[in-house]
Backbone and ligand atoms as CSV (ligand in chain L), in Angstrom:
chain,resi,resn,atom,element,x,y,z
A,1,UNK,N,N,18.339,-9.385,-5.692
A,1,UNK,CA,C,17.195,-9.044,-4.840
A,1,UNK,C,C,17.693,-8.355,-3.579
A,2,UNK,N,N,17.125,-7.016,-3.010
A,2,UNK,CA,C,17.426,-6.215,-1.950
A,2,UNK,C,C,16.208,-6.111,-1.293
A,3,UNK,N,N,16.459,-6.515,-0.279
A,3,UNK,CA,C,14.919,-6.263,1.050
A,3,UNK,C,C,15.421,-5.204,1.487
A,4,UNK,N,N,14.234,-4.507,1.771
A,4,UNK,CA,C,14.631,-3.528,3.038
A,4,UNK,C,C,13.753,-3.379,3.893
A,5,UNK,N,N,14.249,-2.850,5.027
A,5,UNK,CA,C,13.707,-2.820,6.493
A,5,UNK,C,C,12.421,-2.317,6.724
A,6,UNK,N,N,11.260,-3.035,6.774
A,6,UNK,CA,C,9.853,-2.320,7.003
A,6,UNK,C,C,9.920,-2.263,8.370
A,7,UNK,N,N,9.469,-0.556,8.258
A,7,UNK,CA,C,9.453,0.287,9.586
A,7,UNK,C,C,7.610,-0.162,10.056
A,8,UNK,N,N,8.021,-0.686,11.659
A,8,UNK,CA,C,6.641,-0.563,11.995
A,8,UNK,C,C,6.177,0.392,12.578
A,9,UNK,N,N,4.520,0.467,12.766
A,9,UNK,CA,C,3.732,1.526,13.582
A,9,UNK,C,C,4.427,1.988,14.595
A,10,UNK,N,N,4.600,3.231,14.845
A,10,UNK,CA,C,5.703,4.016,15.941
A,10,UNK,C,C,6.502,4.595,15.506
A,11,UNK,N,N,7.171,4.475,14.220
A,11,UNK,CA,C,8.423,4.750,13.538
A,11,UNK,C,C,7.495,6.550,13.276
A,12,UNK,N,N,8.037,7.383,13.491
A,12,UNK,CA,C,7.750,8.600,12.914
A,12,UNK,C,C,7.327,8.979,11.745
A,13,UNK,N,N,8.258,8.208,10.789
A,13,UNK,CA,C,8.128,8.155,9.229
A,13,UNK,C,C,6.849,7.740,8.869
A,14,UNK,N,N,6.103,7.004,9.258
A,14,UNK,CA,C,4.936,6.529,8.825
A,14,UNK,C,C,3.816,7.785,8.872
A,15,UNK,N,N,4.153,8.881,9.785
A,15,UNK,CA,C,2.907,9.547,10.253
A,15,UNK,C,C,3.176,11.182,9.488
A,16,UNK,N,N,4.460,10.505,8.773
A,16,UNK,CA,C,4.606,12.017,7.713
A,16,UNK,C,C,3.672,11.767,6.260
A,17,UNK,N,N,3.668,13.312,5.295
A,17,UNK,CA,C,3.514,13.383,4.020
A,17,UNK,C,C,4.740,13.645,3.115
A,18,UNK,N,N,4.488,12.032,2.196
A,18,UNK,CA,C,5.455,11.853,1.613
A,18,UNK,C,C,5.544,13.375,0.630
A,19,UNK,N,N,6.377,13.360,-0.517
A,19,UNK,CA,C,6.835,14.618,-1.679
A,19,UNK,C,C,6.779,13.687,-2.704
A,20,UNK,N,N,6.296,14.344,-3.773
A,20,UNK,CA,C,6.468,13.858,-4.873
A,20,UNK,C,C,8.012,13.036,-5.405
A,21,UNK,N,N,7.923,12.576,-6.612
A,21,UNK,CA,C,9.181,12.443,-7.388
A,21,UNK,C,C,9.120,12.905,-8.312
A,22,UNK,N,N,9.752,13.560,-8.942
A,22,UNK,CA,C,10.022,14.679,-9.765
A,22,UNK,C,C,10.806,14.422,-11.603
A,23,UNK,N,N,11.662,12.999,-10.800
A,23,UNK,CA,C,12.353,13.004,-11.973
A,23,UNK,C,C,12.694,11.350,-11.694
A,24,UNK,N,N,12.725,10.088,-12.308
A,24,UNK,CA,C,13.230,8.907,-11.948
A,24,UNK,C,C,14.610,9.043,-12.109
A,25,UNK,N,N,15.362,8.703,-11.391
A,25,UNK,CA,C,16.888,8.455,-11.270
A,25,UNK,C,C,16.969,6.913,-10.806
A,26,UNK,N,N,18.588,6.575,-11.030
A,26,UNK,CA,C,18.537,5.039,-11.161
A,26,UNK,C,C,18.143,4.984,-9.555
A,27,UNK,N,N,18.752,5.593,-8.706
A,27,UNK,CA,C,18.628,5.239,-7.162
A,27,UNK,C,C,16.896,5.312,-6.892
A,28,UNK,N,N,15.916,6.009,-7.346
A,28,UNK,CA,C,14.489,5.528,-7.526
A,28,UNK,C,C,14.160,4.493,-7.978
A,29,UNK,N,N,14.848,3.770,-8.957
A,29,UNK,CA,C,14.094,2.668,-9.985
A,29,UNK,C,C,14.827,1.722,-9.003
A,30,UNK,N,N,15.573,1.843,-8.479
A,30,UNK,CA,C,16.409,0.687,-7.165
A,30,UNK,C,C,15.574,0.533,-6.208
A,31,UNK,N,N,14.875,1.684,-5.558
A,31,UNK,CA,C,13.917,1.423,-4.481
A,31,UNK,C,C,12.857,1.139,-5.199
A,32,UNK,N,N,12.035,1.101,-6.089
A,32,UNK,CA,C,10.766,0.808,-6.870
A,32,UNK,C,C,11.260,-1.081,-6.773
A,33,UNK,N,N,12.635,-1.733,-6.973
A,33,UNK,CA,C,12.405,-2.760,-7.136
A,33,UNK,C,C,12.802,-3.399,-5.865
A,34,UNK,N,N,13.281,-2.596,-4.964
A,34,UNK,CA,C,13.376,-2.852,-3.282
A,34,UNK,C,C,12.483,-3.425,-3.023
A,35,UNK,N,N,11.382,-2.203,-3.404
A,35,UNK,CA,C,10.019,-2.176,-2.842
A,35,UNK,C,C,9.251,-3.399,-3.214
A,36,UNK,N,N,9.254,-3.921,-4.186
A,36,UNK,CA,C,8.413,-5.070,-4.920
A,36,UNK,C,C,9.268,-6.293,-4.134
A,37,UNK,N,N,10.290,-6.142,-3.673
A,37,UNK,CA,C,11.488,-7.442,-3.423
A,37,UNK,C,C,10.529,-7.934,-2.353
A,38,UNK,N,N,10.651,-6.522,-1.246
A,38,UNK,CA,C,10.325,-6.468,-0.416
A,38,UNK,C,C,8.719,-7.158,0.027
A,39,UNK,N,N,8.385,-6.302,-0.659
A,39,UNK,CA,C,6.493,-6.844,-0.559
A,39,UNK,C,C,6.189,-8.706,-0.206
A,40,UNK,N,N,7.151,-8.343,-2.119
A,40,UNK,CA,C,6.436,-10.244,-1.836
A,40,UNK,C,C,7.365,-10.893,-1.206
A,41,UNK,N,N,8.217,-10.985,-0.533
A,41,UNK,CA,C,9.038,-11.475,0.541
A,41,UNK,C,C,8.224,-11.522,1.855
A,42,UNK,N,N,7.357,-10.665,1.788
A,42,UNK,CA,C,6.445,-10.619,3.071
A,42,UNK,C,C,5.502,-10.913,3.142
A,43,UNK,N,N,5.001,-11.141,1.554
A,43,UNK,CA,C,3.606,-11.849,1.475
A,43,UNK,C,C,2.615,-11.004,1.300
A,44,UNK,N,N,2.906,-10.059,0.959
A,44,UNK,CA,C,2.076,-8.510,1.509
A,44,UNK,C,C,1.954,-8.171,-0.416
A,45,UNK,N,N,0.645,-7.578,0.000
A,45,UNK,CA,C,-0.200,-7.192,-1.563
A,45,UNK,C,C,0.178,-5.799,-1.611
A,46,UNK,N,N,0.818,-4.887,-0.874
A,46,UNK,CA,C,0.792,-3.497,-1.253
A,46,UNK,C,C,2.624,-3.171,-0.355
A,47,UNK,N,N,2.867,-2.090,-0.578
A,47,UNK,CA,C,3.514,-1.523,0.110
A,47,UNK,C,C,4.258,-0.063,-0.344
A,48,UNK,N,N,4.063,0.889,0.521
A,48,UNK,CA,C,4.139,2.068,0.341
A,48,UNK,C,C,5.433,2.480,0.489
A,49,UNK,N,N,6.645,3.626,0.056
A,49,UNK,CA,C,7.947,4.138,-0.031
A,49,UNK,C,C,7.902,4.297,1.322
A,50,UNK,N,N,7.108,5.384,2.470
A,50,UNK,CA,C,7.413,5.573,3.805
A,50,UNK,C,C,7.485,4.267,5.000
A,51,UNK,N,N,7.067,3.062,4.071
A,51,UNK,CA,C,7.153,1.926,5.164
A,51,UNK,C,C,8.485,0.962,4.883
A,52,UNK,N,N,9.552,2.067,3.827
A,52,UNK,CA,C,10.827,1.726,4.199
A,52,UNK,C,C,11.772,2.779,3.984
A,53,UNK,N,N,11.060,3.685,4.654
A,53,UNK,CA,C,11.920,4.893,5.393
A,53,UNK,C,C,11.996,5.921,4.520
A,54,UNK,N,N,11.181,5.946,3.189
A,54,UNK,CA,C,11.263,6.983,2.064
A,54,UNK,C,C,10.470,7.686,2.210
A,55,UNK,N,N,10.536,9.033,1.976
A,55,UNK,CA,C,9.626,9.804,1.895
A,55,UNK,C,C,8.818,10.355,0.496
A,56,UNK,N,N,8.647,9.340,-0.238
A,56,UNK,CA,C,8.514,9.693,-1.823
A,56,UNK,C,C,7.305,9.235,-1.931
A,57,UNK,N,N,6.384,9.645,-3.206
A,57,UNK,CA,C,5.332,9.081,-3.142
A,57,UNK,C,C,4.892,8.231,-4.251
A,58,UNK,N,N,5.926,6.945,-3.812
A,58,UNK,CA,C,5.578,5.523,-4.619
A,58,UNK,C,C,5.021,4.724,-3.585
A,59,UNK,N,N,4.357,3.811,-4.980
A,59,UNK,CA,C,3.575,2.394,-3.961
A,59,UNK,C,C,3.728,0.915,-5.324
A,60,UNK,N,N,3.387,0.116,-4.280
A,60,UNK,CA,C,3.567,-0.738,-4.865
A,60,UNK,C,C,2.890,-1.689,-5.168
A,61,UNK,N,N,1.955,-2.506,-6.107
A,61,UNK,CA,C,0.524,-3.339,-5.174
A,61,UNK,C,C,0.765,-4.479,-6.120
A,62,UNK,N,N,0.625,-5.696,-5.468
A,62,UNK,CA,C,0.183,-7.035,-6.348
A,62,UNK,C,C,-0.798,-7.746,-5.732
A,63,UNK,N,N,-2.317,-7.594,-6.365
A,63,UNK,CA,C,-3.225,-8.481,-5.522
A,63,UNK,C,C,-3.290,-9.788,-6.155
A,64,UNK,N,N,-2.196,-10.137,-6.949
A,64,UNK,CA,C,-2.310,-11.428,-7.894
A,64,UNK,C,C,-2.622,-11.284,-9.212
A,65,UNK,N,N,-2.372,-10.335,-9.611
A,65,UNK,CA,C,-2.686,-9.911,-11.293
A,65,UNK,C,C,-1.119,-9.606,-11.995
A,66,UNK,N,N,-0.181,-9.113,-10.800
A,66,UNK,CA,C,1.061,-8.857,-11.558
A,66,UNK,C,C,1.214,-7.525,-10.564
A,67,UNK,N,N,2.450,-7.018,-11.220
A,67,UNK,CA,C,2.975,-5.755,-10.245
A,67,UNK,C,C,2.646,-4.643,-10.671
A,68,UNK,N,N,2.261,-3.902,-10.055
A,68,UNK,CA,C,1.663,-2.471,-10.156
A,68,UNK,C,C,2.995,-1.627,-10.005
A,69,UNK,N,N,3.448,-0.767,-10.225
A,69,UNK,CA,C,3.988,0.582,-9.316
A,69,UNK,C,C,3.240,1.582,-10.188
A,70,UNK,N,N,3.186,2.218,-9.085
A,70,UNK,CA,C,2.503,3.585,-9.011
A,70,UNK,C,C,3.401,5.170,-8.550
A,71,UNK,N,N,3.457,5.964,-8.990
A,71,UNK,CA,C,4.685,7.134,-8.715
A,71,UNK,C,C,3.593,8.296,-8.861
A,72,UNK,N,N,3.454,8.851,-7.576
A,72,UNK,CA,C,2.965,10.221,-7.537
A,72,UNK,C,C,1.288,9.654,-7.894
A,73,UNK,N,N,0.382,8.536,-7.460
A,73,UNK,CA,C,-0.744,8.118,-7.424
A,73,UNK,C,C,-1.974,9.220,-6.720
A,74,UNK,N,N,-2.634,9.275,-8.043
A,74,UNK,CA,C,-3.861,10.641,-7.545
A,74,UNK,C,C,-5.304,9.779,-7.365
A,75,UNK,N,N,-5.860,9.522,-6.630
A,75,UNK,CA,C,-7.638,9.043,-6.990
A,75,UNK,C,C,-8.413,9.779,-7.791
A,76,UNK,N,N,-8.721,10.006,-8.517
A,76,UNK,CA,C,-9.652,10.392,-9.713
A,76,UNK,C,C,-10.809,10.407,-8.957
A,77,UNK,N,N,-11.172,8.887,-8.749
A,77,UNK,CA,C,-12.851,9.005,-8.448
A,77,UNK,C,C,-12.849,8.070,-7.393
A,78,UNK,N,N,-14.215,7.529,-6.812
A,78,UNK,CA,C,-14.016,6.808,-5.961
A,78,UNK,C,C,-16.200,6.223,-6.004
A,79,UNK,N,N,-16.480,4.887,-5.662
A,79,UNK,CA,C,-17.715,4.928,-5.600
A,79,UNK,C,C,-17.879,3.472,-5.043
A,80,UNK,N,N,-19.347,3.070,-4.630
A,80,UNK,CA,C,-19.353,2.321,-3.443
A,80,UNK,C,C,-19.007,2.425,-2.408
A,81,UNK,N,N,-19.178,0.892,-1.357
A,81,UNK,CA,C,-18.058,0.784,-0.587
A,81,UNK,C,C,-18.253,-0.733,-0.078
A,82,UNK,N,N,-17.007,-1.284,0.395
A,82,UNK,CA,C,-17.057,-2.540,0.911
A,82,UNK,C,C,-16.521,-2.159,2.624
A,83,UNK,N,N,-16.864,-3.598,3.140
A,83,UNK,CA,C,-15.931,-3.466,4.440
A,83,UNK,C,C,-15.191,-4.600,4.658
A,84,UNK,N,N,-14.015,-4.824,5.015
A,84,UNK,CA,C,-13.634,-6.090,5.275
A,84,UNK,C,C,-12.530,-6.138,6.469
A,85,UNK,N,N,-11.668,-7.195,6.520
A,85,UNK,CA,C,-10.622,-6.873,7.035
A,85,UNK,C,C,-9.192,-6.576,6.456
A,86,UNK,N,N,-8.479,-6.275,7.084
A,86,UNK,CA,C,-7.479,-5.280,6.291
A,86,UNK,C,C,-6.226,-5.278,7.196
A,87,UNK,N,N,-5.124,-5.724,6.786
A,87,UNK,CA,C,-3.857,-5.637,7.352
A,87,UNK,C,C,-2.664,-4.917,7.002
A,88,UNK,N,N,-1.721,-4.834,8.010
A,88,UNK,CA,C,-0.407,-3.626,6.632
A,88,UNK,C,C,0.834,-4.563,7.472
A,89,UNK,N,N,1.452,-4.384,6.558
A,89,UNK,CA,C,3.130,-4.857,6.972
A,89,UNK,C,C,3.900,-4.550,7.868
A,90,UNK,N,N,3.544,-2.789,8.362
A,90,UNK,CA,C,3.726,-2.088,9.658
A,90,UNK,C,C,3.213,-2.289,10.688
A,91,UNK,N,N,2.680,-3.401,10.799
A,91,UNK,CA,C,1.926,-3.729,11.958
A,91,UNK,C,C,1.829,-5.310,11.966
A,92,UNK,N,N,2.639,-6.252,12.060
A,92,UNK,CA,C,2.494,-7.404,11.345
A,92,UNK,C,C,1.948,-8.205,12.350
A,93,UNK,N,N,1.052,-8.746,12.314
A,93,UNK,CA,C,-0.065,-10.199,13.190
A,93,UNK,C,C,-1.121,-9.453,13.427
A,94,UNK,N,N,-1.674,-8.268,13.173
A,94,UNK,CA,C,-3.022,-7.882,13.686
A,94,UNK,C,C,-3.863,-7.759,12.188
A,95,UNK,N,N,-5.066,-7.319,12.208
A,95,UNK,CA,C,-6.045,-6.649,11.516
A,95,UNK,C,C,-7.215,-5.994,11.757
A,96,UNK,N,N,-8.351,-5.286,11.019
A,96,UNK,CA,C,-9.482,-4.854,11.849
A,96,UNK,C,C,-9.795,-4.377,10.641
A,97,UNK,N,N,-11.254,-4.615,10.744
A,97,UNK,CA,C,-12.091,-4.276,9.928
A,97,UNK,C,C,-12.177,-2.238,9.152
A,98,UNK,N,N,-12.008,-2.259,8.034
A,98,UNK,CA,C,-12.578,-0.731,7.584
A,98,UNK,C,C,-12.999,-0.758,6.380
A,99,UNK,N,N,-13.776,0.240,6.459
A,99,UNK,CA,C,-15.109,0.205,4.959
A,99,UNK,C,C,-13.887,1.138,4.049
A,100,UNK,N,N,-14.157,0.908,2.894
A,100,UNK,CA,C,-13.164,1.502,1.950
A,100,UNK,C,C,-14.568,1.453,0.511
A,101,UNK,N,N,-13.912,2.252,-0.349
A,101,UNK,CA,C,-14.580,2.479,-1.617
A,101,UNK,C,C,-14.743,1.079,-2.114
A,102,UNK,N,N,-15.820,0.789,-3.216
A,102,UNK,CA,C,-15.677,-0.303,-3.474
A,102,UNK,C,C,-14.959,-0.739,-5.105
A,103,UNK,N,N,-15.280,1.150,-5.383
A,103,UNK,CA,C,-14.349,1.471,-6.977
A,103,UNK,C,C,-13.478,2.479,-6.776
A,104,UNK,N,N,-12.267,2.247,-7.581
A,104,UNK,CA,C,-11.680,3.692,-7.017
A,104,UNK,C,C,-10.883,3.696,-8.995
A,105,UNK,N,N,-10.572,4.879,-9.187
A,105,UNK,CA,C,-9.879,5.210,-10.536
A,105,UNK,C,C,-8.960,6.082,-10.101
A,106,UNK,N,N,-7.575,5.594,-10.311
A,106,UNK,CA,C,-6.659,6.372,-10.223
A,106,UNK,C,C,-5.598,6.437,-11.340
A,107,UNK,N,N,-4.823,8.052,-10.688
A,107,UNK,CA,C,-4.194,8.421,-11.942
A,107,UNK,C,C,-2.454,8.219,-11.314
A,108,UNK,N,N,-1.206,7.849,-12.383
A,108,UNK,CA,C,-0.310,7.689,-11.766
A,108,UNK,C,C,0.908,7.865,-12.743
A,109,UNK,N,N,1.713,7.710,-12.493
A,109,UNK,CA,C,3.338,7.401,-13.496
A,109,UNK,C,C,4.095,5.668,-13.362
A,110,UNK,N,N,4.034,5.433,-14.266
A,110,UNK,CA,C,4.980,4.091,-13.731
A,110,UNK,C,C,6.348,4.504,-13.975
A,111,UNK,N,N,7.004,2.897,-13.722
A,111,UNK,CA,C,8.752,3.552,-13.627
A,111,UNK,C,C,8.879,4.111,-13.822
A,112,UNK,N,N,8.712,4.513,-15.441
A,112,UNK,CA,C,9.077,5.090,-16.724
A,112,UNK,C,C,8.614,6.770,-16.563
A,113,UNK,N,N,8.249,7.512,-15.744
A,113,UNK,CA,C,7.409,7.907,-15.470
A,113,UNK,C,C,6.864,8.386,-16.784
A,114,UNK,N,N,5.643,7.546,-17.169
A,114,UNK,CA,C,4.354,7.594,-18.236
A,114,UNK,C,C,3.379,7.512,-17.620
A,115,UNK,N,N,2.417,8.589,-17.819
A,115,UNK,CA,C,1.334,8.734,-17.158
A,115,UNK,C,C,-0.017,7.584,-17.884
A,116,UNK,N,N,-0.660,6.734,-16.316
A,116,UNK,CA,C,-1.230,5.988,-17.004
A,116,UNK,C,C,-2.725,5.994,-15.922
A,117,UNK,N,N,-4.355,5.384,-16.133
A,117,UNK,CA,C,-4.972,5.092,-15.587
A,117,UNK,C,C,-5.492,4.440,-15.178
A,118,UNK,N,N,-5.832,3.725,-13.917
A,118,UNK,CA,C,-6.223,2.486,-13.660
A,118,UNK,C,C,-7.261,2.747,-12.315
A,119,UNK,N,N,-8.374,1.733,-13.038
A,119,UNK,CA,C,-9.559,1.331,-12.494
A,119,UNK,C,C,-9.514,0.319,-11.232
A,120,UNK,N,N,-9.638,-0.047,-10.104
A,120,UNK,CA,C,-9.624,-1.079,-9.703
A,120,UNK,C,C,-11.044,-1.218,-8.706
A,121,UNK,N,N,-11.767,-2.430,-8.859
A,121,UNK,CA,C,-12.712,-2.622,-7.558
A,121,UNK,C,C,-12.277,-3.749,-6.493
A,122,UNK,N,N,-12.965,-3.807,-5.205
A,122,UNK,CA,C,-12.348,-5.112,-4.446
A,122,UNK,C,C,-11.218,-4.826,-3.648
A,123,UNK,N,N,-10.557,-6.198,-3.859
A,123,UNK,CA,C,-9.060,-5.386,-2.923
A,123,UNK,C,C,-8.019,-5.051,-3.692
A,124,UNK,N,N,-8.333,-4.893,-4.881
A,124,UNK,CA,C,-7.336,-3.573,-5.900
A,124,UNK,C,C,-7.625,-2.238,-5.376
A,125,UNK,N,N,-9.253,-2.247,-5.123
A,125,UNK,CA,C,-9.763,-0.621,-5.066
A,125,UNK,C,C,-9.096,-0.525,-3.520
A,126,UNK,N,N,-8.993,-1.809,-2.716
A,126,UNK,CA,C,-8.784,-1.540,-0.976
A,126,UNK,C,C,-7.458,-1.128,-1.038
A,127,UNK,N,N,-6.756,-1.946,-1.672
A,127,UNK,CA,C,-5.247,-1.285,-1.380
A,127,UNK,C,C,-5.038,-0.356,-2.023
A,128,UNK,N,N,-5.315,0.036,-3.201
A,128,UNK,CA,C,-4.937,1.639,-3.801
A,128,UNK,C,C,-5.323,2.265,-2.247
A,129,UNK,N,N,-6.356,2.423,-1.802
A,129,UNK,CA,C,-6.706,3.480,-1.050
A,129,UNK,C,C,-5.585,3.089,0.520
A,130,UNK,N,N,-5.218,2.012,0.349
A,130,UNK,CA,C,-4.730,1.754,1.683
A,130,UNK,C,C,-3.323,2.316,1.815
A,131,UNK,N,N,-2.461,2.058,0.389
A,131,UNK,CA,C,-1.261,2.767,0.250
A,131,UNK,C,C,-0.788,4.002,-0.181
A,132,UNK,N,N,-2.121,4.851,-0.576
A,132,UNK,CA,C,-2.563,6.104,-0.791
A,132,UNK,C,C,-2.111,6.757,0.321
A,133,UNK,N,N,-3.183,6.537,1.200
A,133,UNK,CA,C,-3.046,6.481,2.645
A,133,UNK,C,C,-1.803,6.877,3.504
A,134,UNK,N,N,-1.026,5.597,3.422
A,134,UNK,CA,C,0.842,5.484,3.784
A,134,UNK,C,C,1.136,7.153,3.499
A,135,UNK,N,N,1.050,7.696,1.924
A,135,UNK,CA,C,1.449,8.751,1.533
A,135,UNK,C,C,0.860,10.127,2.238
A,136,UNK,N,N,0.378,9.681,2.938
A,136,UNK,CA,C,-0.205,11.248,3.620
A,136,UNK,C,C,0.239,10.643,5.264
A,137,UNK,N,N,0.557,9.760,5.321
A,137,UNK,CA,C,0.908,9.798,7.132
A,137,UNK,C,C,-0.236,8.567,7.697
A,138,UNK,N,N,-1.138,8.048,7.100
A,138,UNK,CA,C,-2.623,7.731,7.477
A,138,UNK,C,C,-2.068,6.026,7.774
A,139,UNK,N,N,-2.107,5.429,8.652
A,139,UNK,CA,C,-2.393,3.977,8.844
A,139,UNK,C,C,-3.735,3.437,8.985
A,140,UNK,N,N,-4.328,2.403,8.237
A,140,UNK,CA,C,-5.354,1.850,8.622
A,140,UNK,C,C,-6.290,1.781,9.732
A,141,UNK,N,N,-4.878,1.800,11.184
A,141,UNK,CA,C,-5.942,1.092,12.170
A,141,UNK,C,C,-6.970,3.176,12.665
A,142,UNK,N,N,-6.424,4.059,11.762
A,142,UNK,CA,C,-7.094,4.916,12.480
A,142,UNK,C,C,-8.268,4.869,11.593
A,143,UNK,N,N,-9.063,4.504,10.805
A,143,UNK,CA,C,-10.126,3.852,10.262
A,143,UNK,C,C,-10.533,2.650,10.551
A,144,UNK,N,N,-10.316,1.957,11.369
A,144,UNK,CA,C,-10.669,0.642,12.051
A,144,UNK,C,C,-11.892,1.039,12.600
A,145,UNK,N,N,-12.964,0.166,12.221
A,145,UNK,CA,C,-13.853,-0.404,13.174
A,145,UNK,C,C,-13.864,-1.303,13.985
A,146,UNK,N,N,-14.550,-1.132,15.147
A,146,UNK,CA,C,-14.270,-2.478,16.210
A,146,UNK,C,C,-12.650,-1.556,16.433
A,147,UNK,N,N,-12.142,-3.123,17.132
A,147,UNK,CA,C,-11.154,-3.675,17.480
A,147,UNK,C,C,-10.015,-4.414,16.617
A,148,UNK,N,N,-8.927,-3.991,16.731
A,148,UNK,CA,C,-7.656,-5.007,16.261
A,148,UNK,C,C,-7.980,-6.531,16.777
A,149,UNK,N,N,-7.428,-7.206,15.808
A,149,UNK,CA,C,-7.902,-8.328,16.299
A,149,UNK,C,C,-6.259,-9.106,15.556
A,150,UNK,N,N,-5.925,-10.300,16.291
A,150,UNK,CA,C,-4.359,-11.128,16.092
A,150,UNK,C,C,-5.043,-11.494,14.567
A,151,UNK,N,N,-4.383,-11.691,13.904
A,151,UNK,CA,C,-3.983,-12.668,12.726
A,151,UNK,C,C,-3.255,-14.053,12.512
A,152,UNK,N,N,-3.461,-14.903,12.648
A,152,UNK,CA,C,-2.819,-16.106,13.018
A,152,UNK,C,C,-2.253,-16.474,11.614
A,153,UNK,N,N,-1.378,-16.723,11.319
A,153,UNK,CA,C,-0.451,-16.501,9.362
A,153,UNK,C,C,-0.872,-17.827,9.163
A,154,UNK,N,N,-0.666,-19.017,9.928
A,154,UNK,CA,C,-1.086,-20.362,9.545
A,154,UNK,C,C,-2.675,-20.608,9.076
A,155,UNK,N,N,-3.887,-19.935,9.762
A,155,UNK,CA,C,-4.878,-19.791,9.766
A,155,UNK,C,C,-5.465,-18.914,8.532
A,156,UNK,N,N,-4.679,-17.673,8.267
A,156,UNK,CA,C,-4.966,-16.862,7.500
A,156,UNK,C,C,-5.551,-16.667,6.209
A,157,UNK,N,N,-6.929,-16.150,6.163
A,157,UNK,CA,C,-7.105,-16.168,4.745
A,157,UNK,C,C,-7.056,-14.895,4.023
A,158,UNK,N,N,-6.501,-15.381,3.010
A,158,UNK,CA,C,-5.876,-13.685,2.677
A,158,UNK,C,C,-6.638,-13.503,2.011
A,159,UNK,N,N,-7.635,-13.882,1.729
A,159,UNK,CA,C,-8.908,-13.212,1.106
A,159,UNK,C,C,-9.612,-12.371,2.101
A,160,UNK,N,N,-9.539,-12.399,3.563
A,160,UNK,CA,C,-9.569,-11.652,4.692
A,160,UNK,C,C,-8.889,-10.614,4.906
A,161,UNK,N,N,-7.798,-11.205,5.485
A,161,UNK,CA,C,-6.641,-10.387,6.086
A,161,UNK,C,C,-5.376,-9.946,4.763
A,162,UNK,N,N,-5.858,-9.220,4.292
A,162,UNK,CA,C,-4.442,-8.602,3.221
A,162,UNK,C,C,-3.872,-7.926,4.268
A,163,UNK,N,N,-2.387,-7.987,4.189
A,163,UNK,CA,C,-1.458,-7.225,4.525
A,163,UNK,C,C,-0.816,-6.485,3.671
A,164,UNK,N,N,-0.897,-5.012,3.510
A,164,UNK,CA,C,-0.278,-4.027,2.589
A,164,UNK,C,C,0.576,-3.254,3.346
L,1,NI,NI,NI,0.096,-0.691,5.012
């Protein structure tokens, strides 16, 4: 198991657009399982390649169903919307409310890169769009409604406050 260093809000890297991946090489399939090390080490349901210093456009999501990766992730469609609260790993003890789709269908590559499609509503559909996001430069709180507000981790219900 390899953690690596999640860059918080401020870090430059966060506010770039990632590049595709083109071709999996072993040093990709190393950060794909960084990335997952990483996540759930933090407790965190999502996490994007630029929030540990990559500029590639993988993500990573487990809302409790199992592990996702996603390589080069497109939205297809998108419909509804929910609002809730919403946290990221780059920013760790806060959250704030933002309305997000409430379906989203997206298109992607796993490891392997095999192109595959997946449906998600809820906070499958929240974090696709949240680590989507990561990949273009976009953090949450600039879709925040209201106010940031602390997150207390002892208190926390992560049926609330996901951190991706
Ligand atoms: Ni995030």
């Amino acid at each position: 198991m390899a953690l690596r260093q999640v860059r918080i809000m401020g870090d430059p890297v966060l506010e770039k657009v990632c590049r595709p991946v083109k071709e999996m090489t072993s040093r990709t399939r190393e950060l794909i399982e960084d990335m997952l090390d990483t996540m759930y080490d933090a407790e965190g349901v999502g996490l994007a390649a630029p929030q540990v210093g990559v500029l590639r456009r993988i993500v990573v999501i487990d809302v409790g169903e199992g592990p996702i990766v996603m390589v080069n992730p497109e939205i297809l469609e998108t419909s509804g919307s929910q609002t809730g609260g919403e946290g990221c790993l780059s920013l760790p003890g806060q959250a704030g409310n933002v309305t997000r789709p409430n379906y989203v269908k997206v298109r992607a590559l796993d490891q392997n890169m095999e192109e595959y499609e997946l449906e998600g509503t809820e906070l499958l559909a929240r974090a696709i769009c949240h680590e989507c996001d990561h990949l273009e430069g976009i953090m949450y709180v600039s879709k925040v409604e209201g106010d940031l507000y602390d997150t207390d981790p002892d208190l926390m219900d992560e049926e609330e406050d996901i951190q991706e």
